[in-house]
Residue frames as qw, qx, qy, qz and C-alpha x, y, z in Angstrom:
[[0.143, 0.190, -0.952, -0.194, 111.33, 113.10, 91.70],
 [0.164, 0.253, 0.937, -0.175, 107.82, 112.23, 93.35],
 [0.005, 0.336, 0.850, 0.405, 104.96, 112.11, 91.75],
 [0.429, -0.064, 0.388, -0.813, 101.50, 113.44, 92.79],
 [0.298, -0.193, -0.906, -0.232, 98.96, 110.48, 92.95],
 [0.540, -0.242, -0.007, -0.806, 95.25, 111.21, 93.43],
 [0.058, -0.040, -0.943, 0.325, 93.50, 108.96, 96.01],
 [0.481, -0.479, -0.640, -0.359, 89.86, 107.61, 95.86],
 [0.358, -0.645, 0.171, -0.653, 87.98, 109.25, 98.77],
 [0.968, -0.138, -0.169, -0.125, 88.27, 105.59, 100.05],
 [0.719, 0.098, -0.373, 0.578, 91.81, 105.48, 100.64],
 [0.074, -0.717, 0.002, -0.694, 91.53, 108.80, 101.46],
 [0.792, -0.479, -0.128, -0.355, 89.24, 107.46, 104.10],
 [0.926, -0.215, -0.230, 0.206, 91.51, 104.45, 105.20],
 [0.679, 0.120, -0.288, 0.664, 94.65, 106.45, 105.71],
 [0.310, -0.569, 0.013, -0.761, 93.07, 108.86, 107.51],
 [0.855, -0.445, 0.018, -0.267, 92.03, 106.13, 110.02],
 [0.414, -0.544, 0.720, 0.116, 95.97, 104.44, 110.14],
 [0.895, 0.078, 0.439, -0.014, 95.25, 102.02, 107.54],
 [0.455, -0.374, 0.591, 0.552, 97.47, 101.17, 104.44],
 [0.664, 0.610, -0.091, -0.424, 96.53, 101.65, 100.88],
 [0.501, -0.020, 0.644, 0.578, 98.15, 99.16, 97.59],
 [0.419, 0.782, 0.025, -0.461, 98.75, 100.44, 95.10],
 [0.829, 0.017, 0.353, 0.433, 100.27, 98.98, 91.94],
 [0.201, -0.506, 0.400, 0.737, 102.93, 100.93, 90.31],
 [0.704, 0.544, 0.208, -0.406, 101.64, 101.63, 86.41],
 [0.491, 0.667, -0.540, -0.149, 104.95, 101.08, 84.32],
 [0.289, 0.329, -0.897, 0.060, 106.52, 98.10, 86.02],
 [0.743, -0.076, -0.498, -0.440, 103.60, 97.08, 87.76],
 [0.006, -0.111, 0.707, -0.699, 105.45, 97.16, 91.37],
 [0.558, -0.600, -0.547, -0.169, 103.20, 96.16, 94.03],
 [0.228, 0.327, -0.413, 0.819, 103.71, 98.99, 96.72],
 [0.333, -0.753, -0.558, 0.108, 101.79, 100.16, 99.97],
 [0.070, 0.472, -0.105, 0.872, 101.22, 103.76, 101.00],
 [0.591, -0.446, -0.539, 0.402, 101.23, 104.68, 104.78],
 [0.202, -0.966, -0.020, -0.161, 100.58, 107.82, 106.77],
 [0.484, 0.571, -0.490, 0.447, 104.35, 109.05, 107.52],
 [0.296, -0.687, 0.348, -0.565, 103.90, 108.87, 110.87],
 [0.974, 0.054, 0.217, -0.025, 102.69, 104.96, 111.00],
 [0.868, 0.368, -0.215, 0.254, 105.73, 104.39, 108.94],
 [0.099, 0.553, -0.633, 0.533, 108.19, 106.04, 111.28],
 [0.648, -0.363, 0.574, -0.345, 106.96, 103.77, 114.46],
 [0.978, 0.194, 0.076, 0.004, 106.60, 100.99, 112.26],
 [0.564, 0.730, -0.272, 0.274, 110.53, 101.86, 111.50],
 [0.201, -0.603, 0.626, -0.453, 112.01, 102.27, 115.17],
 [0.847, -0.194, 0.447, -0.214, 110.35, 99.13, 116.29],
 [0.926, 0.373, -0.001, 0.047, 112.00, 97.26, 113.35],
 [0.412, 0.618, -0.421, 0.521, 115.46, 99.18, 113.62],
 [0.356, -0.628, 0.639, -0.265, 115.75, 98.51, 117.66],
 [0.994, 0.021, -0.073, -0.074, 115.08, 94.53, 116.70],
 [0.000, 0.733, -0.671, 0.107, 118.08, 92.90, 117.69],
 [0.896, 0.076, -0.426, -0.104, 118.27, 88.84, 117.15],
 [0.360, 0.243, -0.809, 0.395, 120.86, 88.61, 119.89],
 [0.538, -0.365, 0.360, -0.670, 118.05, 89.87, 122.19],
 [0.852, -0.096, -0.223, -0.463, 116.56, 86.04, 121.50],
 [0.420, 0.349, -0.827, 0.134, 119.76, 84.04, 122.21],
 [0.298, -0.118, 0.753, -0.574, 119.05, 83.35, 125.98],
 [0.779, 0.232, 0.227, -0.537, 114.88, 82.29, 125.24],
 [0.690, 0.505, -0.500, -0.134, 116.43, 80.43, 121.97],
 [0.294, 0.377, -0.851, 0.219, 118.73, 78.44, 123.93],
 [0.075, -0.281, 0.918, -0.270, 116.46, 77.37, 126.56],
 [0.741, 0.188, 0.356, -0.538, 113.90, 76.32, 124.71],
 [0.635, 0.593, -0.486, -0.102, 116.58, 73.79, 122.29],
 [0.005, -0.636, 0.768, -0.073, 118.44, 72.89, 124.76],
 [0.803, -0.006, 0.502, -0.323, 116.39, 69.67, 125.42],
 [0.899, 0.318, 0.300, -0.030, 116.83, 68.89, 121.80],
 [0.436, 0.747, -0.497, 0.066, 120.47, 69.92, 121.20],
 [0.523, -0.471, 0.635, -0.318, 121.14, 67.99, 124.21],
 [0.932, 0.089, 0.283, -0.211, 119.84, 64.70, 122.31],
 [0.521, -0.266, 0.723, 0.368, 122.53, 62.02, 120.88],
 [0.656, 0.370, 0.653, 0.079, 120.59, 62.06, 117.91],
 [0.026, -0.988, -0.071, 0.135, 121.27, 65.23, 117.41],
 [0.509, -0.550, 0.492, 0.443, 125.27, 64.78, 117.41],
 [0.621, 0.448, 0.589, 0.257, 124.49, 64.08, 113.52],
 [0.145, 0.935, 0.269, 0.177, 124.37, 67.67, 112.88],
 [0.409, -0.876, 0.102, 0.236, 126.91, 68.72, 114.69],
 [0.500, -0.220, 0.702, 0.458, 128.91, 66.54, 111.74],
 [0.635, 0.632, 0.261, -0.358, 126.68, 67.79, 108.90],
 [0.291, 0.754, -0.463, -0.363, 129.31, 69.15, 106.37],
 [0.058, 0.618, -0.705, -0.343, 130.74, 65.73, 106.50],
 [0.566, 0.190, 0.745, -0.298, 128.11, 64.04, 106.04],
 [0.459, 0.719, -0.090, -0.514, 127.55, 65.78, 102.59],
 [0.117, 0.691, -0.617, -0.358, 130.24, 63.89, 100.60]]
């Protein structure tokens, strides 16, 4: 299914050093980037261990000042504020 795509000694060049090539698909005119497989696997684990609960704790106590505020209590009533 893949292609072969010839690279300007220039890209050559850049992905040879870790950098990224674009490249624009020709039929639909995708905008894509090509990466040494190896860069793209680290660049993959670090993205797959992300974990948004990791933030809760840091998230909370840097809000709590402003969840803490009466003025705030507005939000806590949003939906019925909508109508």
């Amino acid at each position: 299914m893949s292609e072969t795509v010839t690279l300007s000694l220039e890209d050559r060049q850049a992905l040879q050093s870790g950098q990224s090539v674009a490249v624009t698909e020709f039929t639909s005119q995708m905008q894509c980037v090509i990466l040494r497989a190896d860069i793209f696997e680290q660049i993959k684990k670090r993205v797959s261990d992300l974990d948004p609960r990791n933030t809760y704790s840091a998230v909370d106590k840097v809000m709590s000042e402003d969840w803490d505020d009466p003025k705030m209590a507005e939000y806590d009533d949003y939906e019925s504020l909508q109508k």
